[in-house]
N, C-alpha and C positions, 0 to 999 in steps of 0.2 A: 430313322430313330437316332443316328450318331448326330445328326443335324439339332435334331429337338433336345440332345444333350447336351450340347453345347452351346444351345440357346439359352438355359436351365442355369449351367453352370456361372457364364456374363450374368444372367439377371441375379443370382445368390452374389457372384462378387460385388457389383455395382451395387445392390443394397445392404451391404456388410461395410463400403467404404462411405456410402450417403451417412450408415450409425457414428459413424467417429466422432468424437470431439471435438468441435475446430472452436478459434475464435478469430471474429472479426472485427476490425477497429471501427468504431462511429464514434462523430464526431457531433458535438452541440454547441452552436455558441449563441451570444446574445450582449446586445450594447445598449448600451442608456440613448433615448430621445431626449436626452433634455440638453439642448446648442453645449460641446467644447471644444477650446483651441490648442487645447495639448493632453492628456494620463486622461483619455476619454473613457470612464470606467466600463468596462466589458467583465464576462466569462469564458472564460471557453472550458470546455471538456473533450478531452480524445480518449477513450477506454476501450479496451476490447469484451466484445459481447459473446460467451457462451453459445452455439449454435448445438445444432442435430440431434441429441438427449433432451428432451424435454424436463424431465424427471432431474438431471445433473445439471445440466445450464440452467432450467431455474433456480437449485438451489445457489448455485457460483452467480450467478448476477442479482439473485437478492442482495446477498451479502454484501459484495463491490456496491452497491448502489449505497446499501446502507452507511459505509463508511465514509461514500462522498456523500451524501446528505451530512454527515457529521461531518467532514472537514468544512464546506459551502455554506453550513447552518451559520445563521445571524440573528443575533434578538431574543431575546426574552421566550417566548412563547414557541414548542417544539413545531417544524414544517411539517403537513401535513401536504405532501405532495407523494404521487406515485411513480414519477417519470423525470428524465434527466430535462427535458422541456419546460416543464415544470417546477425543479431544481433552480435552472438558470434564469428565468424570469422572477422567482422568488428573489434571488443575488439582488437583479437590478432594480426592484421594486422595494426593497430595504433599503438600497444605496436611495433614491430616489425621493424614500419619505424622509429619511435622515438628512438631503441639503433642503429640503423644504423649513426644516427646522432649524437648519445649520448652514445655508446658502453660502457663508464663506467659508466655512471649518470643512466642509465634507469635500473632495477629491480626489479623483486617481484610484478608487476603489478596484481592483481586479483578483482574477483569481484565475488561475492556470493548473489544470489538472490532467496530467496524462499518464496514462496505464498503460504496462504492457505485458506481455506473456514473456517475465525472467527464466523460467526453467520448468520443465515438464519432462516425466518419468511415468512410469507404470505406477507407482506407485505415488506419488504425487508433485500439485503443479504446483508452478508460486507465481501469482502477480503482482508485480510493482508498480506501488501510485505514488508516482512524483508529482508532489503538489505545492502550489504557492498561489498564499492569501493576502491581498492587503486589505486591511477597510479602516485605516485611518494609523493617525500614530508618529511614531520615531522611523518605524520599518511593519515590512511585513514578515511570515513567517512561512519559511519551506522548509521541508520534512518529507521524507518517504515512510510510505508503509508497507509490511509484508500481510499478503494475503495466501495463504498456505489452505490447499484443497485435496480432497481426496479424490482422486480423475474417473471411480468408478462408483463412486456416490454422490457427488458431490458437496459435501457436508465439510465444514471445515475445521483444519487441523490445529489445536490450540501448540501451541508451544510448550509446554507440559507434557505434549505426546511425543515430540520429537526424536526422545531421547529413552535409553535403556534406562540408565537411572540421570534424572537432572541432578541430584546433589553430587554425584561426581563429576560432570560436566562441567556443571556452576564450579569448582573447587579448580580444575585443569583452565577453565575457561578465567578465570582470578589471579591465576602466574601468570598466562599470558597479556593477561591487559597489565600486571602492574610490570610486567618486564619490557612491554612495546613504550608505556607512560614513565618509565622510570621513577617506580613508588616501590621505595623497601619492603619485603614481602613480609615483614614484621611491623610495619606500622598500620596507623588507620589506612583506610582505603583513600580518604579527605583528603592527607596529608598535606599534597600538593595542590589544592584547592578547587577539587572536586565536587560534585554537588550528590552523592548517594545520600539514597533517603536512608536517614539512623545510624549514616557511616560502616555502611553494609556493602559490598559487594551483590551487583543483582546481575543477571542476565539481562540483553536488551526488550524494549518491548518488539522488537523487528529483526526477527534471523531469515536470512534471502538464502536459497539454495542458488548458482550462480554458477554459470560453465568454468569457473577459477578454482570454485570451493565453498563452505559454508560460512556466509557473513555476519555478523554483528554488528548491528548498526544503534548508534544511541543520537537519536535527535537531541537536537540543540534542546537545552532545559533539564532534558533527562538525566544527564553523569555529569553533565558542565555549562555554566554559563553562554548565554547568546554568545559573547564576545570571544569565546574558546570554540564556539562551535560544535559540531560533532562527532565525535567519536567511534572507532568501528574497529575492529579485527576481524580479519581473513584467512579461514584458514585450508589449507588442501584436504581438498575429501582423505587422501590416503591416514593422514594426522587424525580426525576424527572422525572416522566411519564406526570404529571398537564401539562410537560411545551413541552413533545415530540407529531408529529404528526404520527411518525413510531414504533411500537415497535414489 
């Protein structure tokens, strides 16, 4: 009987630890067939993929997918694709019909996207897609983005939830950018040649939870010109936990 109890008990653990969360990295890539001798346009994709929950990795790899479809999308007419395989053959089949058209103007098309599992808590995860696009131009454009989840639903967490209240966030969060930027905390936010929409202070579109602290990151475009780059504040959880509901 002691025997069959602790047969009982290994099979309850071993399928208590099989339910967990995990995620694993796969990888997609894909390259143009058409003859080049150097910026041979390609894709690649490296993300991590939600496993064991059926129910919460589907909903966390909807969403990831959906956002690389937006960042990968090209052209006119929204993709209708339902897989990362499919994604990346889209990339190169746009490149593809565009030097047809353009046989000397189109080159060096690429795209680099890789995810990964920034910070995970009981209460939630956050992954980071670092990503870079070219398909033509002066340069191309990379950017991160935060994906913020709840680990026992998987449903995800707008930035508006983050926080007890955001307008005193946003207001704390406002001395600290114009005191790291050195902009008089009496003038417009612009002053010094900022790009806020309406000359407003906003929060970023992308706050990272981050083993340092809570980050702020504003893509090139969003607070300031390509050529200034982009912008972020870091700060220690101790400094603002008062003002978080997740941590």
């Amino acid at each position: 009987m002691k025997h069959y109890r602790f047969l009982v008990l290994l099979f309850v653990i071993f399928t208590s630890c099989s339910k967990e969360l995990s995620f694993e990295n796969e990888t997609f890539n894909k390259k143009s067939s058409i003859p080049c001798k150097k910026e041979c346009p390609q894709i690649t994709i490296e993300i991590p993929v939600a496993k064991n929950i059926p129910v919460v990795s589907d909903s966390i790899n909807k969403k990831i997918f959906s956002v690389i479809e937006e960042i990968v999308y090209f052209g006119e007419n929204p993709l209708k694709v339902k897989d990362y395989d499919a994604l990346t053959t889209s990339f190169i089949a746009s490149y593809e019909e565009m030097h047809k058209k353009f046989p000397t103007e189109t080159y060096g098309w690429e795209g680099k996207i890789k995810g990964n599992l920034e910070f995970e808590s009981d209460q939630i995860i956050n992954i980071k897609i670092d990503h870079y696009t070219f398909t033509g131009g002066a340069h191309g454009y990379q950017g991160f983005r935060s994906l913020l989840f709840n680990p026992k639903t998987g449903k995800t967490i707008f930035n508006d939830q983050l926080f007890k209240s955001e307008k005193e966030f946003k207001a704390f969060a406002e001395k600290e950018f114009r005191s790291k930027y050195k902009i008089p905390q009496k003038s417009n936010i612009n002053a010094t040649g900022l790009m806020f929409e309406n000359d407003k202070f906003q929060l970023p579109q992308n706050i990272f939870f981050t083993k340092d602290g809570l980050l702020l990151y504003y893509n090139s475009y969003e607070a300031a010109s390509y050529a200034d780059g982009p912008k972020e504040l870091l700060f220690p959880y101790a400094k603002v936990s008062k003002y978080l509901l997740y941590k």
